[in-house]
N, C-alpha and C positions, 0 to 999 in steps of 0.2 A: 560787552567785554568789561570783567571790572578794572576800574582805574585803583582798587587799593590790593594789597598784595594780601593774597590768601593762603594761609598754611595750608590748608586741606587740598589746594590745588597746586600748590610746590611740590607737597610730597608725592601726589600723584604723576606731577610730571617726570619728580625724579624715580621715583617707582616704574614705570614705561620706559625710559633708559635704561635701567639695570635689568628688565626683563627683556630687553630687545637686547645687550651687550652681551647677555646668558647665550643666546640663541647664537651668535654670531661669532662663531668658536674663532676666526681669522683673527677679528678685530680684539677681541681678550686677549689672544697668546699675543697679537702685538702690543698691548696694553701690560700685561703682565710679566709676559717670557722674553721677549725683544729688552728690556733692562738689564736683565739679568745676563742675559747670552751676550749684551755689548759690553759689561762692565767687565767679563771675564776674559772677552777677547783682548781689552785694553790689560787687563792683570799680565794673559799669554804673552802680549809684544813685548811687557818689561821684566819677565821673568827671570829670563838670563842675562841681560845689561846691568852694568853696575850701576849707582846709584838709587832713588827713590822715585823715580818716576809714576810708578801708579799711587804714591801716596802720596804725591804731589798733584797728580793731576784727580785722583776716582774721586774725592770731594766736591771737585766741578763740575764731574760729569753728573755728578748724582744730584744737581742743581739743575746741570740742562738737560740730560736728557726727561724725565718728566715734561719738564718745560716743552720743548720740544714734541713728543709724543702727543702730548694733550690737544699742544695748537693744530695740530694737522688734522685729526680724531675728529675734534670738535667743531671744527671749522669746514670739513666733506660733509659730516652727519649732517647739521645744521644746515645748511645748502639742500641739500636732500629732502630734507624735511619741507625747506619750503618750494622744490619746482615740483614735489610728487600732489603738494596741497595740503600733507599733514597740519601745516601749520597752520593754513587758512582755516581748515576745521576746528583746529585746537583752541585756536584767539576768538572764535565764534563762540565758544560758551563762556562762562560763568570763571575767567582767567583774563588775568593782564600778562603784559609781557613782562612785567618782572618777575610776574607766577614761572613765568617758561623759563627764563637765565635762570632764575635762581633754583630752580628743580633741575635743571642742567648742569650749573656749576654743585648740586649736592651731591647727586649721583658719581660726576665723575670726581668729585672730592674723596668720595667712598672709595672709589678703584685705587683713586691716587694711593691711599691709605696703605690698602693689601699692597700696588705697586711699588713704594716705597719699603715698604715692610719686607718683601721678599728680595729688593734688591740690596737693601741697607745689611739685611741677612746674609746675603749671599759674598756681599764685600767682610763685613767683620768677621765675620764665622769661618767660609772657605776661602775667602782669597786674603787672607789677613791684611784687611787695610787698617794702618794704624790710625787710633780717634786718642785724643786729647780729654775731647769734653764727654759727654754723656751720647751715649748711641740713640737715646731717643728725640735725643733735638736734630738730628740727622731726617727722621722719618718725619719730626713736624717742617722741616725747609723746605723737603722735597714734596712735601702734599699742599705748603701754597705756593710752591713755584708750579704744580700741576695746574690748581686752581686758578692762577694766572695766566697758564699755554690757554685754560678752558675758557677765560675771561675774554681775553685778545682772539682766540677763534671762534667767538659768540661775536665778535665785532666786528671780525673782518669779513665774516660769511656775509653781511647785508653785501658788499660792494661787488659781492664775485654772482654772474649768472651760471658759473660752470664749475665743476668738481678740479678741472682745471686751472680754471680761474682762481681759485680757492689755496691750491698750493703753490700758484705763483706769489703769494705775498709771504712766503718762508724767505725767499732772499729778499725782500724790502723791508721785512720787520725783523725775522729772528737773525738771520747770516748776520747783518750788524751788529747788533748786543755781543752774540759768540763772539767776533773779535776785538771787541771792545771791555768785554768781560772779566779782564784779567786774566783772563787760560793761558795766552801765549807768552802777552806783556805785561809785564805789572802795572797798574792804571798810573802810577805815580810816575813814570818812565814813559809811558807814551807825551807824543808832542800835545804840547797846551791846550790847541783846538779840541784835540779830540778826548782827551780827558776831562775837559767839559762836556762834551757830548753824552762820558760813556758816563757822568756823575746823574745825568736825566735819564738813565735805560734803568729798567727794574732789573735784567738781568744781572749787571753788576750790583746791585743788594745780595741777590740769591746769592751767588758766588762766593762774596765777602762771607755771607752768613756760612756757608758747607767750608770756609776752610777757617776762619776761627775756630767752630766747632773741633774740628780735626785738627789745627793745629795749637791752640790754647786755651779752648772751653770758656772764654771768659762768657759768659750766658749776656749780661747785662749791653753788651754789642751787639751778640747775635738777637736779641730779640727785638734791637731797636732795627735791625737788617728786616729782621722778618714783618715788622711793623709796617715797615716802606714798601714792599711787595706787597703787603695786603692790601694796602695804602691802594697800590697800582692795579689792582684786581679788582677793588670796588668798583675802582674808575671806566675799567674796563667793560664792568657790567651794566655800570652805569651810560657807557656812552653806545653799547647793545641796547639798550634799552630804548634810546632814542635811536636809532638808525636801524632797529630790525622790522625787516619787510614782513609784508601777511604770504604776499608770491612774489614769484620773479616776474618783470618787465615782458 
């Protein structure tokens, strides 16, 4: 196994992702169509109520749910990979396992991309969400808060022996961040303890980053938003890296 990280064998791992995600017509349309069909249902409930509520709240969603989507995807697949023994085989040739994260976190960076792209579409264009700042800084939040779900579910696959097991850590990692996130309560309004808390989640960056955007473009905030998730994304690949198995126990 090499211990240094090989582009030729990144790309090939991320190349075998996106030919296996081609094939797997379920897992796409949830990857790409499940965005779009929950941001319009969230449009639907506030359509006729007064106020701004989808322009208040679709910047956030367009933060978590990628977020969201990514970690579940990525965190079954990966599990999969290693009780069927794909993996065992894979880390046997001429690949380290930063070759595998990181050909993992590319591919589904890629999805993120169109993912974002057609949901960021589908909010400005048909459900007129109002943006402040540039609509393209919208599609790069949403493709590292994906890379993020993709980082943190390449990490939590080592711990879990079952596909079960695997989505029980959506309420021990993500359900936290979402309510800590600022969606409900403004961080500055929650009680002390946990506004501390919610100052250590990456989620609250993303957040901050989708409604700046949306609500005053200042870029030089959001990019230091975006900075700190990436920040948190490294980390996560990096702490994959050390705790991902060859098999399951």
């Amino acid at each position: 196994m090499s211990a240094l990280l090989t582009p030729s064998a990144t790309g090939a791992v991320a190349t075998r992702v996106l030919t296996q995600l081609r094939r797997d017509h379920r897992t796409l349309a949830m990857l790409l169509v499940l965005p779009c069909a929950l941001m319009s249902v969230l449009w639907w409930m506030f359509h006729d109520l007064p106020g701004e509520g989808f322009s208040r709240l679709g910047p956030a969603l367009l933060a978590l749910i990628p977020f969201i989507i990514m970690f579940l995807v990525t965190s079954v697949t990966t599990l999969r990979e290693r009780t069927s023994g794909t993996l065992e085989r894979l880390l046997a040739m001429p690949m380290g396992k930063l070759d595998f994260l990181l050909g993992y976190a590319l591919a589904f960076g890629l999805v993120a991309a169109v993912q974002s792209a057609l949901a960021v579409g589908v909010c400005v264009v048909l459900l007129d969400l109002s943006i402040a700042g540039p609509v393209w800084m919208l599609m790069v939040v949403a493709v590292v808060d994906a890379v993020l779900g993709t980082a943190l579910g390449l990490f939590v696959s080592a711990f879990a022996r079952t596909e079960f097991q695997a989505v029980q850590f959506m309420p021990a990692l993500v359900i936290p961040q979402i309510l800590l996130c600022g969606l409900f309560v403004p961080r500055d309004a929650l009680p002390r303890v946990l506004d501390v808390i919610s100052e250590a989640l990456p989620l609250s960056y993303a957040v901050d980053a989708m409604q700046r955007v949306a609500s005053s473009g200042r870029t030089g905030e959001v990019w230091t938003d975006v900075a700190l998730v990436a920040a948190y994304a490294v980390a996560g690949l990096a702490l994959g890296a050390l705790t991902l198995r060859r098999q399951s126990d």
